[in-house]
C-alpha positions in Angstrom: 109.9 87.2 100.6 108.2 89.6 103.3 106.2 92.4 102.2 106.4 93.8 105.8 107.6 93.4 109.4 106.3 94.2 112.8 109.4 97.1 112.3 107.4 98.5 109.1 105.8 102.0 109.3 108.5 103.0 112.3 107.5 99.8 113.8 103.5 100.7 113.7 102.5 97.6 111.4 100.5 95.0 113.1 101.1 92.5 110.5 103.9 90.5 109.3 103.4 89.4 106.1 105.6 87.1 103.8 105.3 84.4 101.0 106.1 80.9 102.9 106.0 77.1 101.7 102.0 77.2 102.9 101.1 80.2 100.6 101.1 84.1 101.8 101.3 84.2 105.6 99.9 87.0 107.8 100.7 87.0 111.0 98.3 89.4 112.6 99.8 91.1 115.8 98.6 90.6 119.5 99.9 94.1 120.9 101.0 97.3 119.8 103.9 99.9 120.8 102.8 102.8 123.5 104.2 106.3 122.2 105.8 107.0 119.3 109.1 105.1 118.4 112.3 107.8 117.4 112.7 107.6 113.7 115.5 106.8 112.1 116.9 108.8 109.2 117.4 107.1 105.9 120.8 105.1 105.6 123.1 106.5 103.3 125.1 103.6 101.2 127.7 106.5 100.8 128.5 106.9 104.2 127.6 103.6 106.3 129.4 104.9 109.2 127.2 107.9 109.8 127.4 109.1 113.4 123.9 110.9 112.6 122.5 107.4 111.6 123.7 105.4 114.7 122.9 107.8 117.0 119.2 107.8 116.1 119.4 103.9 115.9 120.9 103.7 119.6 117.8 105.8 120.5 115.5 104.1 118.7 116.6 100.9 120.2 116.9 102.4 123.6 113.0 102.9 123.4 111.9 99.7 122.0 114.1 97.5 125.0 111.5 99.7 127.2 108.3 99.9 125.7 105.0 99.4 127.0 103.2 97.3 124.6 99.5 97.4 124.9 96.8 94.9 123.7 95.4 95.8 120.4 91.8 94.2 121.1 90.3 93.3 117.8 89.0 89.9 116.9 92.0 88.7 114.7 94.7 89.4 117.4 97.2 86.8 117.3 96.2 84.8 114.0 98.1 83.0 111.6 96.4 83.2 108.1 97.1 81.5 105.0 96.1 83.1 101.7 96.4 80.7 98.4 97.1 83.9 96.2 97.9 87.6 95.8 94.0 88.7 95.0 93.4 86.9 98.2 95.9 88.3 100.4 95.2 91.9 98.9 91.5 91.5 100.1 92.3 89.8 103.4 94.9 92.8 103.9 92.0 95.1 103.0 89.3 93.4 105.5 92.4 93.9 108.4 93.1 97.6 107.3 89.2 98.1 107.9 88.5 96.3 111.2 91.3 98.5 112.5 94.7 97.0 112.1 97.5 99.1 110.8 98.7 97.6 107.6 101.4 99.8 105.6 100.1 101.9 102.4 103.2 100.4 100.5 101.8 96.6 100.9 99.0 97.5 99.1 100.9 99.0 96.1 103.3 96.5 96.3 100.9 93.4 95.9 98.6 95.6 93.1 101.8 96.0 91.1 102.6 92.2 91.5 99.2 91.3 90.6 99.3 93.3 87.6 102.8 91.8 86.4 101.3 88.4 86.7 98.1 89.1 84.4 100.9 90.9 81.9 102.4 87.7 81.9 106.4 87.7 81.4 107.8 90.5 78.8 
């Protein structure tokens, strides 16, 4: 299960973050997009050939196949870090977020609300 992408936050996230055999991976970015990537508009299940939709995702693509990517320069760059649990991750993810890296708001929530179902215990 991933709880983001490098594509997360209109591909601003400089972490990849997933549950794997080893425990919860982080896969800290080296380098970051220049300029800001189009947005794409949210996909509508009721119309899934929406011109407006594909037409903001040919731009969108357009730009990332010719992006500058820059260095992000902080000391984690490029690490591959293994947490044993979800209090864990949630504090490495915090210790990332505060030495610079761009994590998403919703990874944060989405791990608190996790943690909390586990101390519930099942209903």
């Amino acid at each position: 299960m991933s709880y983001c992408r490098w594509s997360s936050d209109n591909h601003k996230s400089d972490v990849y973050v997933y549950h794997g055999e080893e425990g919860y991976i982080t896969e800290v970015g080296r380098n970051r997009i220049v300029g800001e990537v189009p947005q794409l508009p949210p996909w509508r299940n009721d119309v899934p050939n929406d011109p407006v939709f594909w037409d903001a995702y040919n731009r969108q693509r357009d730009f990332l196949d010719s992006a500058e990517h820059r260095p992000i320069g902080l000391p984690l760059d490029g690490q591959h870090l293994v947490d044993d649990d979800l209090p864990d991750l949630l504090s490495r993810l915090e210790q990332l977020r505060s030495i610079g890296y761009h994590v998403p708001e919703f990874v944060f929530k989405i791990i608190k609300e996790e943690i909390k179902n586990d101390e519930e215990g099942p209903k």
